[in-house]
TIBAZA-256794 format. One record per residue (C-alpha): residue number from 0; x, z, y. Coordinates in steps of 0.2 Angstrom, whole numbers. Layout:
N
+-----+-------+-------+-------+
! num !  east !    up ! north !
+-----+-------+-------+-------+
! NUM !     X !     Z !     Y !
...
+-----+-------+-------+-------+
This chain:
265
+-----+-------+-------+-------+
! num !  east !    up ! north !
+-----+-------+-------+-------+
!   0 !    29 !  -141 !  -255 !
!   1 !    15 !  -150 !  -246 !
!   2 !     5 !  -134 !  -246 !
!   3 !    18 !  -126 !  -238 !
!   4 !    19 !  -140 !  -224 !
!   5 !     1 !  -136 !  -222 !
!   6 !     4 !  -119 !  -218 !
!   7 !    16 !  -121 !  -206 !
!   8 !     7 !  -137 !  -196 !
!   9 !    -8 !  -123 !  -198 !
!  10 !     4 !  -108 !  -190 !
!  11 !    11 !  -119 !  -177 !
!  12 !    -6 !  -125 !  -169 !
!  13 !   -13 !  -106 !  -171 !
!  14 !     3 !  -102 !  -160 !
!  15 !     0 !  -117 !  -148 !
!  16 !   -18 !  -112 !  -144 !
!  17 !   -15 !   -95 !  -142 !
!  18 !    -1 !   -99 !  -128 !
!  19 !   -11 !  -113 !  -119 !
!  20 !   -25 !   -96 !  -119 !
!  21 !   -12 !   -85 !  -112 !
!  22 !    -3 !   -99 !  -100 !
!  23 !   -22 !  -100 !   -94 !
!  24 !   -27 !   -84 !   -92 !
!  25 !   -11 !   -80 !   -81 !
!  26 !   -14 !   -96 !   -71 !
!  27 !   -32 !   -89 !   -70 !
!  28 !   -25 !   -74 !   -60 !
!  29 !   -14 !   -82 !   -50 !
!  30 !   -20 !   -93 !   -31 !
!  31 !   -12 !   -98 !   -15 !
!  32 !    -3 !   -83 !   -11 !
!  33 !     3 !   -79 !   -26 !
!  34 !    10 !   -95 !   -29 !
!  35 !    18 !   -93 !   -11 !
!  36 !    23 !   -76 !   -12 !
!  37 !    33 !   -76 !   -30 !
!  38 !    43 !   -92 !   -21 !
!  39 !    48 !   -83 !    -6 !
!  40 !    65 !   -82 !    -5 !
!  41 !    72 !   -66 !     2 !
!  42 !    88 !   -56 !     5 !
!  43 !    93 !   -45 !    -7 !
!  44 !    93 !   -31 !     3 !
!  45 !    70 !   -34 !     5 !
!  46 !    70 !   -40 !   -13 !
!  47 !    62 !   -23 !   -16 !
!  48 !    48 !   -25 !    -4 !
!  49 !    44 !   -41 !   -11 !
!  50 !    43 !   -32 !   -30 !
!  51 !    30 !   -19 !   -22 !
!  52 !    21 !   -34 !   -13 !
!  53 !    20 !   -44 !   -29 !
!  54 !    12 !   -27 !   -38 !
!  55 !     0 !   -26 !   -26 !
!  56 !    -4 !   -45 !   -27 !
!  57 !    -5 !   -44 !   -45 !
!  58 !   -20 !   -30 !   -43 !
!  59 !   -29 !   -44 !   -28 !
!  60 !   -30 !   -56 !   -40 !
!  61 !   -40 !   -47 !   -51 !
!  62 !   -53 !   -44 !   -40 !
!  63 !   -69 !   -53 !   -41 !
!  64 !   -72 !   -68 !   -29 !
!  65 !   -83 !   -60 !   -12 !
!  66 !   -80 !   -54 !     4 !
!  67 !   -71 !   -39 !    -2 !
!  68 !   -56 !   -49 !   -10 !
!  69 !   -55 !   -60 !     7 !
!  70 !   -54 !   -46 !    18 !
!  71 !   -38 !   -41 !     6 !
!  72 !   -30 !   -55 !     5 !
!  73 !   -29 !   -58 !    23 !
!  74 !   -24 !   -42 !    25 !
!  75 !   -12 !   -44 !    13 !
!  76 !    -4 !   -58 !    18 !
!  77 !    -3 !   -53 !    37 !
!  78 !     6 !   -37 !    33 !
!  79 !    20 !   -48 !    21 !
!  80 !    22 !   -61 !    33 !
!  81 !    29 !   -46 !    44 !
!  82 !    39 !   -36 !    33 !
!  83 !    45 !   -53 !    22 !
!  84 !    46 !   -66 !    36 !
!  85 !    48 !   -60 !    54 !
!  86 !    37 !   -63 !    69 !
!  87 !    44 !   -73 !    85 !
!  88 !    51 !   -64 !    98 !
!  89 !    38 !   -59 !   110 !
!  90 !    25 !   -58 !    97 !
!  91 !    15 !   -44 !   107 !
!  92 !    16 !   -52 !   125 !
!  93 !    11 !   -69 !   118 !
!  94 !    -6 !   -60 !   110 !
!  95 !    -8 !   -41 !   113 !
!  96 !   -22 !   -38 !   100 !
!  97 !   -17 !   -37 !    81 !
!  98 !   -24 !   -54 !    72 !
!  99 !   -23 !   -60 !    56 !
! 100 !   -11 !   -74 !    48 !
! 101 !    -9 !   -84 !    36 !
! 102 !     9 !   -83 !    22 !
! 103 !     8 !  -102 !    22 !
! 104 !     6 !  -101 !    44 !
! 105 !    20 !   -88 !    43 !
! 106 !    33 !  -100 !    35 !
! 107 !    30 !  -113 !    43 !
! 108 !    31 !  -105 !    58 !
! 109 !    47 !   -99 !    54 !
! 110 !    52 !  -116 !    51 !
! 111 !    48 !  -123 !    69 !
! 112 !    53 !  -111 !    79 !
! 113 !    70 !  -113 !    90 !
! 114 !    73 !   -95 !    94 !
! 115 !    82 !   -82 !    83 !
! 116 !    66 !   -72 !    74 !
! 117 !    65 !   -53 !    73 !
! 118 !    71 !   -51 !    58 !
! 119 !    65 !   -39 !    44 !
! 120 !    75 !   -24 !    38 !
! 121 !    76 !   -12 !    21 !
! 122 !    61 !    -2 !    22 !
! 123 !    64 !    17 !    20 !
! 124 !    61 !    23 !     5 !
! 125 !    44 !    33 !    11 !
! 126 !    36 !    17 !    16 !
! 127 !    42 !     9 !     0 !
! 128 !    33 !    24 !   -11 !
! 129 !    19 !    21 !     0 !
! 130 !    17 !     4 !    -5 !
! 131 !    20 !     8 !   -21 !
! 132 !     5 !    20 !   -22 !
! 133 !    -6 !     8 !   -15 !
! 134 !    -3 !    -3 !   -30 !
! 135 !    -4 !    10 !   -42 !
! 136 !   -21 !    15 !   -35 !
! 137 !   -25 !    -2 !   -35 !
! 138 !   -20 !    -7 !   -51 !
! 139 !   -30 !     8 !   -57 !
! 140 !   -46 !     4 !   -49 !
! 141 !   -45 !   -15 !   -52 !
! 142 !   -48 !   -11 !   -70 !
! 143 !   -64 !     0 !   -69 !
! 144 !   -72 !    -9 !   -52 !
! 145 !   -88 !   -13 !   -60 !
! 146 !   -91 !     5 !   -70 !
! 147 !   -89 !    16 !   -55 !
! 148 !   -93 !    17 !   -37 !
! 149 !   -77 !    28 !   -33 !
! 150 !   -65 !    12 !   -39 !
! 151 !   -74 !     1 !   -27 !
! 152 !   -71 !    15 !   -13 !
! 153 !   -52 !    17 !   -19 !
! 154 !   -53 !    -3 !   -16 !
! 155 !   -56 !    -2 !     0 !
! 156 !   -45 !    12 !     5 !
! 157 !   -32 !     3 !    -1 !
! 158 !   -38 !   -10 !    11 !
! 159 !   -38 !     0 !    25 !
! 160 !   -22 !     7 !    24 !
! 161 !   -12 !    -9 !    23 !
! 162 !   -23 !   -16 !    38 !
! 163 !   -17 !     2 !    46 !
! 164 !     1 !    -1 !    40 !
! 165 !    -1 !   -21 !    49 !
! 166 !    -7 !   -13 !    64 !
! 167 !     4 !    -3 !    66 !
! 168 !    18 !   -15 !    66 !
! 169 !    11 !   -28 !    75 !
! 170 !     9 !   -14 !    90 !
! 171 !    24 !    -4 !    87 !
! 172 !    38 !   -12 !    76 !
! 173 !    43 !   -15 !    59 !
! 174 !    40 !    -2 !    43 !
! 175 !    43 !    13 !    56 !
! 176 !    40 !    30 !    50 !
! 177 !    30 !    40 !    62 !
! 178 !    33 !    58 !    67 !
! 179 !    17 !    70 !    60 !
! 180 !    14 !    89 !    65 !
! 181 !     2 !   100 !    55 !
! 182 !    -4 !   115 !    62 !
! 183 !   -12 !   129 !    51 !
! 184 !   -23 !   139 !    61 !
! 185 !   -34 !   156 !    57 !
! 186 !   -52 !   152 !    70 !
! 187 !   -39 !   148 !    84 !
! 188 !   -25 !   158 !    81 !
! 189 !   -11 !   150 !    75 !
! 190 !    -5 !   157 !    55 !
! 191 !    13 !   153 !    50 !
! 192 !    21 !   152 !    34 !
! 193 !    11 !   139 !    25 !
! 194 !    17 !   124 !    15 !
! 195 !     7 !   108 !    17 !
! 196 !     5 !    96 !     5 !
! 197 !     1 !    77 !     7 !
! 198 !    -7 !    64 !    -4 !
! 199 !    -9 !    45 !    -2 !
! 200 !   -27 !    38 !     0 !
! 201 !   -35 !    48 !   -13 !
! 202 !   -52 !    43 !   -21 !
! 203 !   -60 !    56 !   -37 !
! 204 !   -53 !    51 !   -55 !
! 205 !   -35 !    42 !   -47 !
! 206 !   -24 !    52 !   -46 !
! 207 !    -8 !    50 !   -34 !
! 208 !     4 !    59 !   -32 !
! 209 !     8 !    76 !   -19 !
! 210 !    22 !    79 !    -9 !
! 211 !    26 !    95 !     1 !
! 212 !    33 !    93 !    18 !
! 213 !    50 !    99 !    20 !
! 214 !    44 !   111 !    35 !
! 215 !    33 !   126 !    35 !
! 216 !    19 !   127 !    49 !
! 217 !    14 !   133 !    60 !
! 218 !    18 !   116 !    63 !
! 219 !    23 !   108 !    48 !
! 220 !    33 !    91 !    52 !
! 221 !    35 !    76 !    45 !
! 222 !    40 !    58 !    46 !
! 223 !    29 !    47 !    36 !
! 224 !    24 !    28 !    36 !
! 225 !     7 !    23 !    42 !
! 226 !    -5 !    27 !    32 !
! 227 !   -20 !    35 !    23 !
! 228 !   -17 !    55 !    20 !
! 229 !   -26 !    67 !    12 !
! 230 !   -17 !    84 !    18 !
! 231 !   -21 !   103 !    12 !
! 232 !   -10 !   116 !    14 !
! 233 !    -6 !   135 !     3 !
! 234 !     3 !   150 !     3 !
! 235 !     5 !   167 !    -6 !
! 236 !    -6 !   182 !     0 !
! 237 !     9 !   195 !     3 !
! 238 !    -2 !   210 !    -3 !
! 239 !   -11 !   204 !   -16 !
! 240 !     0 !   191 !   -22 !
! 241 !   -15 !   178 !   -24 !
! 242 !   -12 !   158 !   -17 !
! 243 !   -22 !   157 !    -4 !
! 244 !   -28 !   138 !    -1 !
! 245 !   -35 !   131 !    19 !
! 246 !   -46 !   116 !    20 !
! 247 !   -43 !    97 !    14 !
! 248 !   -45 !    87 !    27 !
! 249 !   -41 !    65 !    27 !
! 250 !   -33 !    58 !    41 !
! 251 !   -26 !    40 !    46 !
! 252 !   -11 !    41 !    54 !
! 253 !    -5 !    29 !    66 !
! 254 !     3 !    27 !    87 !
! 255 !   -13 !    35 !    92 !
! 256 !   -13 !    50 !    80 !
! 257 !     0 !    58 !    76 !
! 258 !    -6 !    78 !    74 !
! 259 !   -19 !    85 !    64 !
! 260 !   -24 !   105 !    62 !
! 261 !   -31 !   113 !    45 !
! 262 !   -39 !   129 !    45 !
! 263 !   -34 !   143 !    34 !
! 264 !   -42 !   158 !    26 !
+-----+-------+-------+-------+
């Protein structure tokens, strides 16, 4: 019998220290924007904008300490504010340029201010599934950044097109989805009857997913949110019967490009 207390005093403190390990090793990954961002209270209806934001917080807070993670997290916490929170009326007439806030300066902004604040919507479903990839791409080069050069670049990317995403909302409006045109063209003569394809930020060994536009060039249109794109386009060689392929080419699109032109065999 008192062997079998030992055992379990024995079990019991083998279960403690490995829960004090994993309780600190997820407080290890965790800082002042996670902490604010897991206790922000939102409607239901942004609930899943907060889900994609806390993926791709969960991927920040992996990254090792440096300039890189700074520029991300203020980034980060720019584009949420907007989405989550809600600017004051007459954000762009009170400072024109695009700068970067605080989550912390959001709130409590929000909390001083008389006036009735903008106030964030549902994203569509395209923005959300761009989000979404940007965690995914994330998530997947958080866990390799020291072993390859291409993580590190896919990092960055990632980077980018939130800070294009922000941008774009600050200038323009909330998680809008901006009309895109895609001409296939043989030298300079236009050539219909291709499908184009687009990909979200796309770096060598992470893959993410491809997407045809629901129109044919010449051009092909689509609405998409700001963002990073990768575009190519195909079609099949009537005679021969052989899919012909035109250039890759990557783009950002924003307010101030909107078209893009991809030359075919």
């Amino acid at each position: 019998m008192q062997q079998l207390r030992c055992h379990k005093v024995l079990y019991l403190l083998i279960v403690g220290v490995s829960l004090a390990v994993t309780i600190g090793g997820l407080q290890a990954q965790q800082d002042s924007t996670s902490h604010t961002l897991a206790g922000l209270s939102v409607s239901a209806e942004l609930q899943p904008t907060k889900s994609v934001f806390l993926e791709i917080d969960s991927c920040r807070v992996r990254i090792a300490e440096g300039e890189s993670k700074q520029r991300f997290t203020k980034v980060e916490e720019s584009l949420l504010s907007g989405l989550l929170i809600g600017w004051s009326p007459g954000w762009l007439k009170q400072s024109p340029q695009p700068h970067y806030v605080t989550l912390q300066s959001a709130l409590d902004e929000a909390r001083r201010r008389k006036q009735s604040a903008v106030q964030p919507t549902a994203l569509p479903q395209m923005y959300l599934k761009s989000l979404e990839n940007d965690a995914t791409v994330c998530r997947a080069a958080a866990g390799r950044q020291s072993e390859s050069k291409d993580s590190t670049k896919a990092l960055e990317g990632v980077v980018d097109d939130l800070n294009l995403k922000f941008r774009d909302c600050y200038l323009h409006g909330m998680g809008r989805l901006v009309s895109m045109s895609v001409a296939t063209n043989k030298d300079t003569t236009p050539d219909a009857g291709w499908t184009v394809y687009f990909k979200w930020v796309t770096v060598s060994g992470i893959q993410t997913t491809e997407s045809a536009f629901p129109t044919t060039s010449t051009p092909a249109n689509d609405d998409l949110p700001p963002g990073i794109y990768q575009l190519r386009a195909q079609k099949k060689d009537p005679t021969s019967g052989a899919m012909l392929e035109s250039e890759t080419k990557t783009v950002s699109l924003d307010g101030a490009n909107t078209s893009c032109e991809l030359q075919v065999p």
